[in-house]
C-alpha positions as CSV (number, residue, x, y, z in Angstrom):
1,X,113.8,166.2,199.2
2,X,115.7,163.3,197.9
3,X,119.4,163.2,197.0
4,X,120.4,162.8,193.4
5,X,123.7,161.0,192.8
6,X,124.5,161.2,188.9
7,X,126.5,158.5,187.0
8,X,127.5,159.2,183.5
9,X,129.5,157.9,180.5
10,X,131.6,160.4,178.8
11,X,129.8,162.3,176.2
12,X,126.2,161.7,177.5
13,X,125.8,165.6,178.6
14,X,125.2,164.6,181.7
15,X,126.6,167.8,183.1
16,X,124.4,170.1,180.7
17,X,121.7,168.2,182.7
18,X,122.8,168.1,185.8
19,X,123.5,171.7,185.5
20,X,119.8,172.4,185.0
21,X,118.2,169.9,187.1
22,X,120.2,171.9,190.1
23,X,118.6,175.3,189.0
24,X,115.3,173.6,188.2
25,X,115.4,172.3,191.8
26,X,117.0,174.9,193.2
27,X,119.7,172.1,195.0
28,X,123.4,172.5,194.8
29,X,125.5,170.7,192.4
30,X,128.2,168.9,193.7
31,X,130.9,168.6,191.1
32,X,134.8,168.8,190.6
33,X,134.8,172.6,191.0
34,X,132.6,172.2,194.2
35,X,135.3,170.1,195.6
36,X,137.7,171.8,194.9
37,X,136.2,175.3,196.4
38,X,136.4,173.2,199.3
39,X,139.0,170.6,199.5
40,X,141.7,172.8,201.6
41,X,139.5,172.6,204.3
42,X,140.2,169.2,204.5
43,X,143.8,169.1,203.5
44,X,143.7,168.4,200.0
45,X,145.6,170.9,197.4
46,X,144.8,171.0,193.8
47,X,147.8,168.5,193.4
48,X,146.4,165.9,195.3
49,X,142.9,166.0,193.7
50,X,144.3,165.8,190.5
51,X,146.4,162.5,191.3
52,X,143.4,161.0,193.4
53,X,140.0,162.3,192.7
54,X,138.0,159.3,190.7
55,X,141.3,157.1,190.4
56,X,141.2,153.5,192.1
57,X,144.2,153.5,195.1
58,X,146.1,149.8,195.1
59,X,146.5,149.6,198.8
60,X,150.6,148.2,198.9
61,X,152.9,150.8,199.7
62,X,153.0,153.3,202.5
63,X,152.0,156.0,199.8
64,X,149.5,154.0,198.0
65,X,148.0,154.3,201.5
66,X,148.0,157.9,201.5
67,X,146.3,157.9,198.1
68,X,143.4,156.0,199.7
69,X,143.0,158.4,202.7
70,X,143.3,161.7,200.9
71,X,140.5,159.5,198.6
72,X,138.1,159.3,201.9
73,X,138.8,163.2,202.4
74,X,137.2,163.5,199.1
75,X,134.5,161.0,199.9
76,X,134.1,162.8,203.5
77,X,133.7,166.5,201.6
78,X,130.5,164.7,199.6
79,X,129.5,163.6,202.7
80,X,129.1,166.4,204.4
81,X,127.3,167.9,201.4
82,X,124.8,165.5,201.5
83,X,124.1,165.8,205.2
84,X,123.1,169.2,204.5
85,X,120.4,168.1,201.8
86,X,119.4,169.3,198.4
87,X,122.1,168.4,196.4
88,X,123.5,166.3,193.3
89,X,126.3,164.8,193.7
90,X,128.2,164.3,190.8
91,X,129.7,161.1,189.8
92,X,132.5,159.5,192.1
93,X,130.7,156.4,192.9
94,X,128.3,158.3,195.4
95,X,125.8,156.1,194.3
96,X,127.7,153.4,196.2
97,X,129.2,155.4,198.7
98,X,125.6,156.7,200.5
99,X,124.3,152.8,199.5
100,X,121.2,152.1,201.7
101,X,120.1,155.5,202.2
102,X,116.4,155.8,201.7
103,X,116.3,159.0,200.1
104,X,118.9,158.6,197.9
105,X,118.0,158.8,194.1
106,X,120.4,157.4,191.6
107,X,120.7,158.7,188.0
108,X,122.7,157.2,185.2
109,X,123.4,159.0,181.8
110,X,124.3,155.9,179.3
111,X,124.3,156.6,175.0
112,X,125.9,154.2,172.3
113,X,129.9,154.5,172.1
114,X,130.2,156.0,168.7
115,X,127.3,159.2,169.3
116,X,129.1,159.5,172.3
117,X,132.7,160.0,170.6
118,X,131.2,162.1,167.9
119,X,129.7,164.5,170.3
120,X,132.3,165.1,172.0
121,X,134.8,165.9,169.6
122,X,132.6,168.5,168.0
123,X,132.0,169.8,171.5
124,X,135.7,170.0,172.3
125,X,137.0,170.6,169.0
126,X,139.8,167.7,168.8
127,X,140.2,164.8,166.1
128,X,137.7,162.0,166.4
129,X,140.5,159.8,166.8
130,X,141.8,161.3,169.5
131,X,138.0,161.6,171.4
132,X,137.9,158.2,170.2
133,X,140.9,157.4,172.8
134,X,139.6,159.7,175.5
135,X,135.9,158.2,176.0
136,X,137.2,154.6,175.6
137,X,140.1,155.6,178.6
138,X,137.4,157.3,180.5
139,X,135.1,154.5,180.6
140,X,137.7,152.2,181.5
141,X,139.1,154.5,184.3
142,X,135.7,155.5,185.8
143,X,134.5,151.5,185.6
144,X,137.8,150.3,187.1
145,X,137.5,152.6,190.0
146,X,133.6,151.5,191.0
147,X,134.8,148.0,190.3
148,X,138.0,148.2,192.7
149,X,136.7,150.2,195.5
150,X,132.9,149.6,195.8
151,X,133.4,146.0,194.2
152,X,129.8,146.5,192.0
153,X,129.7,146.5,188.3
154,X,129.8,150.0,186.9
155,X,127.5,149.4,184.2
156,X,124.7,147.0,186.2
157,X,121.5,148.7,185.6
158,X,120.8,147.4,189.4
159,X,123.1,150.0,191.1
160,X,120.8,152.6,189.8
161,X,116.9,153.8,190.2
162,X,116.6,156.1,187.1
163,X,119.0,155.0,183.4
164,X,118.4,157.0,181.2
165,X,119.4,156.7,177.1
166,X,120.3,160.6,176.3
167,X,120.5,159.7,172.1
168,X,116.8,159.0,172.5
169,X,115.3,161.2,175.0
170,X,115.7,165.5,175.2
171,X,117.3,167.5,178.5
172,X,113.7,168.6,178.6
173,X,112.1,165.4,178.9
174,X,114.8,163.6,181.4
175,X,114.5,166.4,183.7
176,X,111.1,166.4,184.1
177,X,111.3,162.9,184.7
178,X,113.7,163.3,187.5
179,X,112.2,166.1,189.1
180,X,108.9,163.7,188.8
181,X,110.9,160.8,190.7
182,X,112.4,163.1,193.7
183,X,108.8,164.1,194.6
184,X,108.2,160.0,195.4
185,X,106.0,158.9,198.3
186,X,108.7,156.1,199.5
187,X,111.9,159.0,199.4
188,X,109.8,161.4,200.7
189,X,109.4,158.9,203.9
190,X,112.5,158.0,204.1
191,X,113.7,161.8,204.5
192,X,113.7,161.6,208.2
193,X,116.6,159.3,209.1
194,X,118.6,160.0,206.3
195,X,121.4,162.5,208.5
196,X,121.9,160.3,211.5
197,X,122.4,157.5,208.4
198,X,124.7,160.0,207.0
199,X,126.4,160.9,210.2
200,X,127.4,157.0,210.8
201,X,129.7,156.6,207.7
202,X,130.6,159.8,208.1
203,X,132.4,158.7,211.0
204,X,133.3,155.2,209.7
205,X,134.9,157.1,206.9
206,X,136.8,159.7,209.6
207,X,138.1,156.6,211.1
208,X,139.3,154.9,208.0
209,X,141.2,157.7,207.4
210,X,143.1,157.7,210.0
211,X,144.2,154.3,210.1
212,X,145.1,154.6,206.5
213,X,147.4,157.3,207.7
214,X,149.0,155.8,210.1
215,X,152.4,154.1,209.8
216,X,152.3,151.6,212.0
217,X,149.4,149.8,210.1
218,X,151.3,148.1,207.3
219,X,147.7,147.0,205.3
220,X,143.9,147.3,206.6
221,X,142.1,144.1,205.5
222,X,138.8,145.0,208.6
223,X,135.7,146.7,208.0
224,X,134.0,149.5,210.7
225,X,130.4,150.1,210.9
226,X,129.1,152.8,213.0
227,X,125.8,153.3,214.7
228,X,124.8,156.3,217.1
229,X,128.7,156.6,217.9
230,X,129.3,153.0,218.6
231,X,132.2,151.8,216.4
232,X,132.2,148.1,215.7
233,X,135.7,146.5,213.9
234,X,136.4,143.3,212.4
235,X,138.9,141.8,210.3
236,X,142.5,141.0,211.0
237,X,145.7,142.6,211.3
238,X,149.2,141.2,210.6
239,X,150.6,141.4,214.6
240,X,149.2,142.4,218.1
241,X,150.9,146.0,218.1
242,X,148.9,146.9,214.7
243,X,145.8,145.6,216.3
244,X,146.2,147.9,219.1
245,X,147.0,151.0,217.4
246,X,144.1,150.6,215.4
247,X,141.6,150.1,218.5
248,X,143.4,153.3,219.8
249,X,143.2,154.9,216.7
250,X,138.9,154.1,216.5
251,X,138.7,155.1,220.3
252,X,140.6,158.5,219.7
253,X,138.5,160.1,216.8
254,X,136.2,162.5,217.7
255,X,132.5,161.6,217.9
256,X,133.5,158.2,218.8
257,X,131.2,156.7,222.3
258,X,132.6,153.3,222.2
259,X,134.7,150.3,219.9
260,X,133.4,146.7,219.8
261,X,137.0,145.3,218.8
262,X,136.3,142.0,216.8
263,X,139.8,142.4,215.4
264,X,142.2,139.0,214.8
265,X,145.9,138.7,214.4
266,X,147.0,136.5,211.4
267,X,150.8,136.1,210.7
268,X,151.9,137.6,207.2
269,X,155.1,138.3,205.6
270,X,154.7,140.8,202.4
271,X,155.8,139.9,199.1
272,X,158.9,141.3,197.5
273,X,159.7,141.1,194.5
């Protein structure tokens, strides 16, 4: 069946819904505490969740850097959740991370500012004020970060299939409507390649990572597409010694076949201020 990716404004009750979409369809919800069941498989502690997970990276400094790779880990645990099919994945741009996949299904939970603020303080018991602050931070935050990393509009109707208004419709009624949509001819047909799909940013992402880490690569200004286990970079570094630690780099991660290196060398000196 198809894979649900969920994008929501604060105070939508998104998660109510996506809480009982998962038992309705009997998929696994992929959410914060999902991740974090799982994230010291992949080297991430609590610490570094909490200081990355959903927060845009600035790509300057050495550590900014880091942010960005542990970032991928994050993006590479949601991965592999989706190659194994039947899940939601919730929020953390998913919608634009597994872009082009056939089967994917995109869901976005949208409701006017003010219902939004008023249900949410009675649900968490603060000031309105004060929920007031939180929704308009969290939109901000969660918009910044689809802007700066997938470079899309958060709130462009076109980066989803399925919008849905939940001040006007009931959890009963959206539901149904999603279960409706996962049951499509056109995702249904799709289904077959989706894993191999999967499989190729999977190991884009696996290779990203490790450049990001590396500290002799002062900035990454390339792209990497994958297909089958053939790598293909381009971009530019900033000197011939980045450009071949990077090839080595692509050519030394696991699941790897071969690297079409379309890499340049343009001279840069960094800005300090």
């Amino acid at each position: 069946m198809a894979i649900i990716t969920i994008s929501r404004e604060m105070g939508t009750g998104a998660y109510k819904i996506a809480h009982d979409l998962a038992k309705r369809l009997k998929y696994t919800l992929v959410d914060g505490q999902k991740i974090a069941e799982v994230a010291e498989r992949y080297g991430l502690g609590a610490d570094i969740l909490e200081r990355v997970d959903e927060k845009p990276p600035v790509y300057i400094t050495a550590e900014d850097r880091l942010q960005a790779a542990n970032l991928n880990l994050i993006e590479l645990i949601l991965l592999d959740f989706a190659r194994s099919g039947n899940v939601i994945l919730y929020g953390r741009g998913c919608q634009d991370l597994l872009k082009g996949l056939g089967s994917l299904l995109r869901v976005r939970f949208i409701a006017p500012f003010e219902e939004r603020v008023e249900k949410f303080a009675e649900r968490e018991w603060i000031d309105p004020d004060l929920a007031h602050d939180f929704i308009r931070k969290s939109d901000h935050q969660r918009a910044g970060f689809i802007h700066f990393y997938f470079d899309r509009n958060w709130n462009d109707p076109l980066g989803y299939d399925l919008v849905f208004n939940t001040s006007i419709l009931g959890e009963t009624a959206i539901v149904d409507c999603i279960v409706a949509a996962t049951k499509d001819l056109k995702l249904k047909q799709a289904e077959e390649g989706a894993s191999g799909y999967i499989d190729d940013i999977i190991l884009a992402k696996k290779i990203e990572t490790e450049l990001l880490r590396s500290p002799k690569i002062e900035s990454l200004h390339l792209k990497i597409a994958s297909y089958n286990g053939k790598v293909h970079l381009k971009g530019h570094l900033h000197s011939d010694e980045e450009l071949e630690t990077a090839f080595q780099i692509a050519c030394s991660v696991p699941g790897v076949q071969s690297v079409k290196n379309d890499l340049n060398v343009v001279s840069f000196k960094s800005y300090k201020e």
